[in-house]
TIKOLFI-795283 format. One record per residue: x, y, z of N, C-alpha, C in turn; residue in one letter. Coordinates in steps of 0.2 Angstrom, whole numbers, plus 5000, padded with zeros to 4 digits. Each point is the difference from the previous one (the first is absolute). Layout:
<nodes>
XYZXYZXYZa;...
</nodes>
This chain:
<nodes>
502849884956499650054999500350054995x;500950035000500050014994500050004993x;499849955000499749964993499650044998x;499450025004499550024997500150084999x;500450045003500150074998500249984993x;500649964998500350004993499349974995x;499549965003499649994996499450034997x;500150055006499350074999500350064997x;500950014996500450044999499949984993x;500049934998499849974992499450015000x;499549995004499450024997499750095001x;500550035003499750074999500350024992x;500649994999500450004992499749974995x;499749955003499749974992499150055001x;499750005004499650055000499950084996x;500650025004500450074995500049994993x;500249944997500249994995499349984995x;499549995003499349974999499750074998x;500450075005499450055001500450054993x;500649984999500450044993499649984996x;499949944997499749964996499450044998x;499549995006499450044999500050084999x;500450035003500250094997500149984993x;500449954997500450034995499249994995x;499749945000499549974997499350054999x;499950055007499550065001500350074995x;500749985001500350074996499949984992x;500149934997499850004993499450044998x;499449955006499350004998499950085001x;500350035005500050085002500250054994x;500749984995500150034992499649984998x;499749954997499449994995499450025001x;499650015008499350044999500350094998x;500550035004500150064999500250004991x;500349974996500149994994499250004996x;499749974999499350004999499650055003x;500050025006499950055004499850064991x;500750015001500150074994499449974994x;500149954997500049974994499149994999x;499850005004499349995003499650075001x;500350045002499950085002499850044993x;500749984995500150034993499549994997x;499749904999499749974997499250034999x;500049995007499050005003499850084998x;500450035000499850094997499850014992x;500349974995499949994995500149914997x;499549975001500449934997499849994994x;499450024997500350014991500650014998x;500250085001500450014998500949975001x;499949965009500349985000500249934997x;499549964998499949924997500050034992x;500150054997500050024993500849975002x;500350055004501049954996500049945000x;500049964995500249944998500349955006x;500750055002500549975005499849995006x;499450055002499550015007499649925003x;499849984992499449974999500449935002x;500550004994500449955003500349985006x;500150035005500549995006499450005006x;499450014996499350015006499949915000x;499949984993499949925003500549955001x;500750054997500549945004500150005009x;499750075001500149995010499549975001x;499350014997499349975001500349925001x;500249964994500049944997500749975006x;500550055001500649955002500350055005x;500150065001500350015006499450035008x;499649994998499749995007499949935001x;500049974995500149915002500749995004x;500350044999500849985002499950025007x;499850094999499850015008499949995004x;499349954999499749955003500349945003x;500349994997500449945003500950045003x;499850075000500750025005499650015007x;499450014999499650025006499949935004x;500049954997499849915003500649975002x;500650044998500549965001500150015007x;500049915003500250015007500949995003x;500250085003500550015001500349965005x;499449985003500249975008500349945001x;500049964994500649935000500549995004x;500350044998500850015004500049975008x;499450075002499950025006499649925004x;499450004995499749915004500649995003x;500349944993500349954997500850015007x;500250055003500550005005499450015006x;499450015003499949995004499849925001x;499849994995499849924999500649955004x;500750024997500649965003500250045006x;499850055003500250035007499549955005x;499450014997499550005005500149915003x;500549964999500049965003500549995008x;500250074999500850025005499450065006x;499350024998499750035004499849975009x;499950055003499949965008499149984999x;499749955000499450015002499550005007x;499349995001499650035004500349995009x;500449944998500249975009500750055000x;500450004997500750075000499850055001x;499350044997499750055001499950025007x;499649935002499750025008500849995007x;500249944997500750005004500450065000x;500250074994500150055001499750055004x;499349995000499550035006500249995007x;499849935001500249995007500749995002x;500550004995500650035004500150095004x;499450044994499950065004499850015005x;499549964999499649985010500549975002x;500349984999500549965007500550045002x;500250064995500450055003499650055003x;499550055000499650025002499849985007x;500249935001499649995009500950005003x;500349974994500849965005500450095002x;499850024994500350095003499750055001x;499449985003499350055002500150064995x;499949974993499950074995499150035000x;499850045001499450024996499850014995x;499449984996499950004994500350084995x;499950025003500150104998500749994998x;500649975005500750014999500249954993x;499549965001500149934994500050054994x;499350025002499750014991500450064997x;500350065007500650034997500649994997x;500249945000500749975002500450025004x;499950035007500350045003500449955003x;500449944999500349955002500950035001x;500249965005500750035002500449974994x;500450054998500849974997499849984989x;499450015002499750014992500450024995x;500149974993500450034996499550044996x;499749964996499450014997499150005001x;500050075003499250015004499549984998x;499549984998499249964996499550005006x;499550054997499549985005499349944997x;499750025006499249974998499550014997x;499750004993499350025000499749975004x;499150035000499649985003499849934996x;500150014993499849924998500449965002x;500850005003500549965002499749965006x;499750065004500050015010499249964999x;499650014994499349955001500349954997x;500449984997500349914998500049975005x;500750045004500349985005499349995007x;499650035001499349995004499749944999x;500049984992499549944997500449934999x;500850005001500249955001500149985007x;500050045005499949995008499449984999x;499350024999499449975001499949944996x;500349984994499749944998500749935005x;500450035005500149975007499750005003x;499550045003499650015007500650035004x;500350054996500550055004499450065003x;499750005003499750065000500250075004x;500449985004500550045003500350054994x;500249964994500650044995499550034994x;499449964999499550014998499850085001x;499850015006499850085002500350065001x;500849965001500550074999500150024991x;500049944999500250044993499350024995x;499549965002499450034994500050085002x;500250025008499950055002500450055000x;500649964997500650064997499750024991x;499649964997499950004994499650055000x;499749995005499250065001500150075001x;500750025005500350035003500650054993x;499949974995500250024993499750034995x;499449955000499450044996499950055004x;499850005006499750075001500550065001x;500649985001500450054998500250034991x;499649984997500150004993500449984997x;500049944998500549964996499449984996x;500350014992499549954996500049945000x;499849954998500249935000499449964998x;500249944996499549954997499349965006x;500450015005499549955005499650085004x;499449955002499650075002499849985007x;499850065004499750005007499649945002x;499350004995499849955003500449935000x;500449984996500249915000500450005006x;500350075004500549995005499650015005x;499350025004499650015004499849925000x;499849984995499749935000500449955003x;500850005000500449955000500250025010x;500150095000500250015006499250005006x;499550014999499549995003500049935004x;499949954995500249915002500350015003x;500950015000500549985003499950045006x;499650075001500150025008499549965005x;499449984994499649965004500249935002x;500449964997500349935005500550025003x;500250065002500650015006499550035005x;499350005000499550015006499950075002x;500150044995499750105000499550004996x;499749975002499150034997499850054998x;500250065006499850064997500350054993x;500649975003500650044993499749954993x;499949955001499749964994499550024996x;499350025007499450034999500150084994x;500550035004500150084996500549994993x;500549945000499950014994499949974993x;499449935003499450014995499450045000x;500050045004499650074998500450054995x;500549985002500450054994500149984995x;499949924998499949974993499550024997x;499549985005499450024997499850074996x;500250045004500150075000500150014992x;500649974997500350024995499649934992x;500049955005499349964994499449955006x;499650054998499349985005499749914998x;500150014994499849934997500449925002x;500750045003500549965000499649925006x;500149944995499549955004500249965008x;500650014999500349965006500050055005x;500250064996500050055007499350005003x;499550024997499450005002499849935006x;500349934997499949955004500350015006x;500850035000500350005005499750065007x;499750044995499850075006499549975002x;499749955000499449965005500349975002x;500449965001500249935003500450035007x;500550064997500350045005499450025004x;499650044999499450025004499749965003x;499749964999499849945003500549975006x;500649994998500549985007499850045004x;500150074998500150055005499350005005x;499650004996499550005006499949945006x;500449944994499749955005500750005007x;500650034998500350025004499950055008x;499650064997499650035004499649975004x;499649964999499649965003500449965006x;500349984998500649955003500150055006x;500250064997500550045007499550045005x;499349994996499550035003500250005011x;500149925000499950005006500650005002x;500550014998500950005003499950085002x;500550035004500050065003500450054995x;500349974996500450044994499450034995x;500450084999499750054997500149994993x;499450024994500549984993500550024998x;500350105005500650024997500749955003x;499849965007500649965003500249934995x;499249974998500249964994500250034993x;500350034998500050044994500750015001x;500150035008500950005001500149935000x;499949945004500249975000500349944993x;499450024995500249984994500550034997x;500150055001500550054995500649995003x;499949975007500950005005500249924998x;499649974994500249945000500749994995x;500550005000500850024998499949954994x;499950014993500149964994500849985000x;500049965000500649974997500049944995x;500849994998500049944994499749915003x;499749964996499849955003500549975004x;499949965005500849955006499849964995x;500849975001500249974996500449935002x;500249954997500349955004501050015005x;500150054998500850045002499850025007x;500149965005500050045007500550074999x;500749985000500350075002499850064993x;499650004998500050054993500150075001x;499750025008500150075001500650015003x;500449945002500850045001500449984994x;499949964997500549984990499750074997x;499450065001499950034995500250065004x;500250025006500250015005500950044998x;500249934999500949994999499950034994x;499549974996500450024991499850095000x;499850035004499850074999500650045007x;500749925001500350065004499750015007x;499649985002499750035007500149925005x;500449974998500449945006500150025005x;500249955006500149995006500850054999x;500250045005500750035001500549955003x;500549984998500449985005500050055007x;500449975004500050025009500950024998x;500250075002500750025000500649945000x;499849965007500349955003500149964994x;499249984998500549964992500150014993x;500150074999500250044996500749975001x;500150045005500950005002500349924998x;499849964999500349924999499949994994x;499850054995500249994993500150034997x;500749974996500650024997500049994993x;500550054997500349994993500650015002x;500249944992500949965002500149994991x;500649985001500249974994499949935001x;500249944998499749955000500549944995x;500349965003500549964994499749955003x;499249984998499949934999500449945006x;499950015008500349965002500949994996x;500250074999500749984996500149954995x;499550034997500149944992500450044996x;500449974998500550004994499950074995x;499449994997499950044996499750095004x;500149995006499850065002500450015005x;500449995002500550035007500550064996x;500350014992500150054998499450074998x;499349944999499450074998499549985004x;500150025006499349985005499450054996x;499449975000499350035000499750045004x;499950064999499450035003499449965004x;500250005008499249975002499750045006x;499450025001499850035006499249955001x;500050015006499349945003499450054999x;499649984998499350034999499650005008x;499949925002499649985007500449945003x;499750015005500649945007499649944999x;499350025003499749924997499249994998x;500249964994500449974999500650054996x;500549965000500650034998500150044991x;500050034999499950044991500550045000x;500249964995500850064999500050014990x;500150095002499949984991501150034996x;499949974998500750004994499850074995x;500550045000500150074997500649984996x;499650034993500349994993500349944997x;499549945003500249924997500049984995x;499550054996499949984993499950074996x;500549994996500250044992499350024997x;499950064998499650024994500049954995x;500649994996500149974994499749905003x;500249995006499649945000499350005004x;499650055001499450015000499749994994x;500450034995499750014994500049934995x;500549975000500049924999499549975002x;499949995008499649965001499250034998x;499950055001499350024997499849984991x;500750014996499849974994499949924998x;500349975006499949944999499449995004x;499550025004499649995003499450034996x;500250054994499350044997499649944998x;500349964993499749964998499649955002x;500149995007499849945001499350035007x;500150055003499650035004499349975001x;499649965005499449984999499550015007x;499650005000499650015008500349965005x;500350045004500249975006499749945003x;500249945003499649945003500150005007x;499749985003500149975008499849915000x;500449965006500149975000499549965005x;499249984998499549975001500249995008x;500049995007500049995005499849905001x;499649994996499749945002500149964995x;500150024993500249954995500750014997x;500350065002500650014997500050044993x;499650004995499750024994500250075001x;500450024994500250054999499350054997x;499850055002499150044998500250075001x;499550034996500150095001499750025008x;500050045002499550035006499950074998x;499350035002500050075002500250035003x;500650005005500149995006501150024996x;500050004996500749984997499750034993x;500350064998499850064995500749994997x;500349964995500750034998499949964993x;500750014997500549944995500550005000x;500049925001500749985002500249944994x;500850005000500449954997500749995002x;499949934997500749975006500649994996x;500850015004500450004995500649945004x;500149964995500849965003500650014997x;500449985003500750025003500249994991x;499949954998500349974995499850054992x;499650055001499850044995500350044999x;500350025004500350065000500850015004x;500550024999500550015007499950065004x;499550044997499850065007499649975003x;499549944999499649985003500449955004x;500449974998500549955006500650055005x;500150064999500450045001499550015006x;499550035000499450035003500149915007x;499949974996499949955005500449965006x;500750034998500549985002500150065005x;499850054999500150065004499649995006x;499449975001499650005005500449935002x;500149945001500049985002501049995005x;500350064996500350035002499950055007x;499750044998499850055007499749975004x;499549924998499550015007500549925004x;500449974996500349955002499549935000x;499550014995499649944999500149974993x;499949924999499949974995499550034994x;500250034996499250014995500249944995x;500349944999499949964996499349975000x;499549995007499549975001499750095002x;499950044997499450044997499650044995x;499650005001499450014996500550034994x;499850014995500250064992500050055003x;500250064998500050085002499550024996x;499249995003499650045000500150084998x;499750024995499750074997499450035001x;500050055002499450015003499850084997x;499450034996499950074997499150005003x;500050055004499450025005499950074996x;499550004996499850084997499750045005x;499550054996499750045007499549965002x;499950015007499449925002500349945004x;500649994995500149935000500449995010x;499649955003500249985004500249945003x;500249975008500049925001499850025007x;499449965002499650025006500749965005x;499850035008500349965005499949924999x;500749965000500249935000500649995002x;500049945000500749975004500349964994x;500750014997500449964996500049935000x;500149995009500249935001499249964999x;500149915002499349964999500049985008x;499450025001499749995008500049955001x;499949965008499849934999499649984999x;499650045000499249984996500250004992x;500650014996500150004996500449944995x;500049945003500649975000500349974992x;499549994996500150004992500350074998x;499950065003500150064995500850014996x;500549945002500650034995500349925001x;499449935000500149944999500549994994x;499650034994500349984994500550024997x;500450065004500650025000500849965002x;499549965008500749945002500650055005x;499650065001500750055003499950035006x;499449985002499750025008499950064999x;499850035006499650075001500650064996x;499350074999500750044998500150045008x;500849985001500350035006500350084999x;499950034994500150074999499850034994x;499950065000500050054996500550094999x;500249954992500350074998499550024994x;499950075001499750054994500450055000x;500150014992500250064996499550044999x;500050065000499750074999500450024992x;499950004994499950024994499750084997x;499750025005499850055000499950055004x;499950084998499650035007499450014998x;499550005003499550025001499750075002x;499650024995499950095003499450015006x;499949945001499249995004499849945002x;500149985006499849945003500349954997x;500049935003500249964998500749965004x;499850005007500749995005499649944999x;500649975007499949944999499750005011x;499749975002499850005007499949955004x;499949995004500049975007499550005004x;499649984999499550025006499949975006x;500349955001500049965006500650045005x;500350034998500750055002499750074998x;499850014998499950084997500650034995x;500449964998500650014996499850044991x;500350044998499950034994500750004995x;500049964995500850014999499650014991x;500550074998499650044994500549984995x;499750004994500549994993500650054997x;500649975000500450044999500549974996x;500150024992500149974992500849995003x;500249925001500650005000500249965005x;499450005006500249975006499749925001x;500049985006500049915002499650025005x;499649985003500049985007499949925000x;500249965006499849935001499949995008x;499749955001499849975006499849924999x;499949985008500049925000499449985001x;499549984995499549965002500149975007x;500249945001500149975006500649985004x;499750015010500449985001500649954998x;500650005003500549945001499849945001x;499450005005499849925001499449984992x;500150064998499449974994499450015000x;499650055007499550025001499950054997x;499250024997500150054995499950065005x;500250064998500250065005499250034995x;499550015005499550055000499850054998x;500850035002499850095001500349994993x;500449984995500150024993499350004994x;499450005003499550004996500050074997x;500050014994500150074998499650024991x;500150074999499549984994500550074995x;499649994993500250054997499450054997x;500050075004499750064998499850004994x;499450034997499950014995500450084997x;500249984994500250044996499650075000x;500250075004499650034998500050064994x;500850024999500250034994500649964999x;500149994991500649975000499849914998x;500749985001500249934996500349995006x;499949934999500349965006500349944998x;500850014998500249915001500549985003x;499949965002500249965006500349934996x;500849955004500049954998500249965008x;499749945001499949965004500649935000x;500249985006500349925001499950005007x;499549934997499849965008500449954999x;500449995006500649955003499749955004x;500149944999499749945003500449985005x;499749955006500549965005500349944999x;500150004991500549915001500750064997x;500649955001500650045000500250035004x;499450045006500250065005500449975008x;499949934998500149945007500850075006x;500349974996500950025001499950085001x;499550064994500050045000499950065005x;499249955002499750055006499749935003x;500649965005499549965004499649995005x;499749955001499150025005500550005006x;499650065002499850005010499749955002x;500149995009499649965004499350025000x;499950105001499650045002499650014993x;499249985003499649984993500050094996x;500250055004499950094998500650034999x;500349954999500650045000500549984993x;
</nodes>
């Protein structure tokens, strides 16, 4: 998405340069009225005597005959060439209407994952902000009318209601009252408030009497309502106990297919399960020479354990700035919408559910990327000959990876057929960056929270020893809420690991 600041920095410049053009072209046309101005003034007072000088007479039909002609064609000359002609070649690098709306609802998706309200949104009153941008009211009714043409109605109503909550605080703005009554009236009436529906197409109307849907709506509404009364006629409920009753009905965002959603959005806002002191006290930080590998018993590594179980230990200062930066440039150009791997066909596909851009890097491209390589399977004492490429991973603001499991279920059993290297039995991730807001990585089957930190490792084992895949590692990645986020991955497979990490008797252990 940088691309496009530097695209919109070309097209303000060549703009600029559009709008010189036209000053310099109004200031010609600007000296020649004021020039004639005089000459015309002189003229019309005496014009006998002035068309008596020869010279007068003369230079009256050369402007007549040739320089208003010239004029004329400086006044036609179109300056704006330049300007088309580079949007012409930009406008194929533009985001269109489906980017538009996916930056939408990445807002709604932070908004519910970090219970922001529309007010804090449109201020940008967001934590760790570098650069503040708020929301107009024409932003906050966009943001309204791409919820509705989902049937978001929930998101629908907060924000036509922030855009309303604008104007009438006086803010000028292109969009007017009534098209945000029309769009919020709907959406409060299919979340099942009639009344609040009812007053604010009276307040549409209020403002255009003629307005047609409104008018059809304030019957339709009315007519429910009566046939409702009717209904409650013989119930022992009073209209003001039905009236609370409505009003105490908690709007929230539509359920969705994620059982744990309310503790993944939970963890990613920091409000996790607490460890119990008892097991606080059993995790440690150490130095770490790799089971006494060779290359580490004179520089052991920084390591301290995140969580017991499953077991998550992260590595401090594993990886160099300068090879951060490598790997990012060898990943810029190739960066595409992240995939997941089909459950039932294997089929590498996008999901909405996995918000990122990822790019894969092998050993043989690079020496920091083989250096990189040899380091993990160094520290963790596994084969990486039989694992995946090192995964590149850049999650903007928004970008996230809903709760999932690494390994392939056994309902899963094609899911890494066509690899030939069995399950992946671990995970190591690089953190590439920090994060000013959101974007840890979490546990919800544990309540585990482990946050980004530019430099560090954490890994853990998909699966037990015996091969069984371990459960509780289902885990996900927060959405971005201020900040960049890159991340680089290596999933380690079970062929090679035999001698490594071999099976238990114990199917859990």
């Amino acid at each position: 998405m940088t691309d496009l600041i530097n695209t919109e920095k070309d097209l303000v410049t060549s703009l600029k340069d559009y709008i010189k053009a036209e000053e310099t072209k109004l200031e010609q046309i600007k000296q020649w009225a004021e020039k004639l101005d005089q000459l015309t003034d002189t003229a019309t007072k005496d014009p006998e005597g002035f068309l008596g000088h020869p010279v007068n007479a003369f230079k009256l039909m050369k402007r007549l005959n040739t320089e208003w002609g010239e004029l004329e064609n400086l006044v036609l000359k179109d300056m704006s060439d330049g300007f088309i002609s580079n949007m012409t070649i930009q406008r194929q690098y533009f985001p269109n209407d489906e980017d538009q709306a996916g930056a939408a609802k990445a807002l709604l998706r932070l908004q519910d994952t970090y219970n922001l309200d529309t007010d804090t949104l449109s201020k940008g009153n967001l934590p760790g902000v570098k650069h503040k941008s708020v929301l107009t009211a024409e932003d906050c009714f966009e943001l309204g009318k791409i919820a509705y043409t989902e049937a978001d109605y929930y998101h629908t109503e907060l924000w036509m209601e922030q855009a309303l909550k604008q104007l009438d605080d006086g803010e000028v703005s292109t969009v007017d009252k009534v098209s945000i009554l029309d769009y919020l009236s709907y959406a409060v009436y299919q979340q099942g408030d009639l009344n609040k529906a009812m007053t604010l197409t009276k307040r549409l109307l209020e403002l255009d009497p003629e307005h047609q849907r409104a008018n059809g709506n304030l019957k339709y509404f009315e007519y429910i309502m009566s046939k409702e009364k009717e209904a409650n006629k013989t119930a022992t409920k009073t209209d003001s106990q039905i009236d609370k009753e409505t009003k105490a009905k908690k709007k929230e965002p539509n359920k969705d297919y994620l059982p744990e959603r309310q503790k993944y959005e939970m963890l990613c806002r920091g409000e996790g399960l607490k460890m119990t002191p008892r097991r606080e006290k059993k995790l440690f930080c150490r130095y770490y020479d790799g089971n006494q590998n060779p290359r580490y018993i004179l520089g052991p590594v920084k390591q301290e354990d995140e969580w017991d179980k499953p077991r998550i230990v992260r590595f401090i200062e594993i990886i160099s700035d300068e090879e951060i930066e490598t790997v990012k440039e060898l990943a810029k150009p190739r960066l595409r919408r992240a995939t997941i791997s089909n459950p039932i066909t294997g089929v590498l596909e996008t999901a909405h559910y996995r918000i990122s851009k990822s790019a894969w890097l092998s050993g043989y491209e690079s020496p920091v990327v083989s250096r990189i390589n040899m380091r993990i399977q160094d520290l963790t004492g596994l084969d990486v000959s039989t694992a995946e490429e090192l995964q590149v991973a850049n999650y903007g603001v928004g970008g996230q990876y809903e709760p999932h499991f690494d390994f392939g279920r056994k309902d899963e059993p094609d899911a890494f057929k066509e690899l030939g290297t069995g399950n992946r039995i671990a995970t190591w991730l690089f953190y590439m960056s920090d994060v000013s807001a959101g974007g840890a990585t979490v546990f919800p089957e544990v309540g585990a929270s482990v946050w980004p930190k530019k430099g560090t490792a954490v890994f853990w084992y998909n699966l037990f020893p015996s091969g069984e895949g371990d459960y509780s590692t289902r885990h996900a990645a927060c959405p971005v809420l201020v900040g960049n986020k890159w991340v680089s991955n290596k999933w380690i497979h079970e062929r090679g690991q035999e001698f490594r990490r071999p099976c238990t008797l114990s199917e859990l252990e």
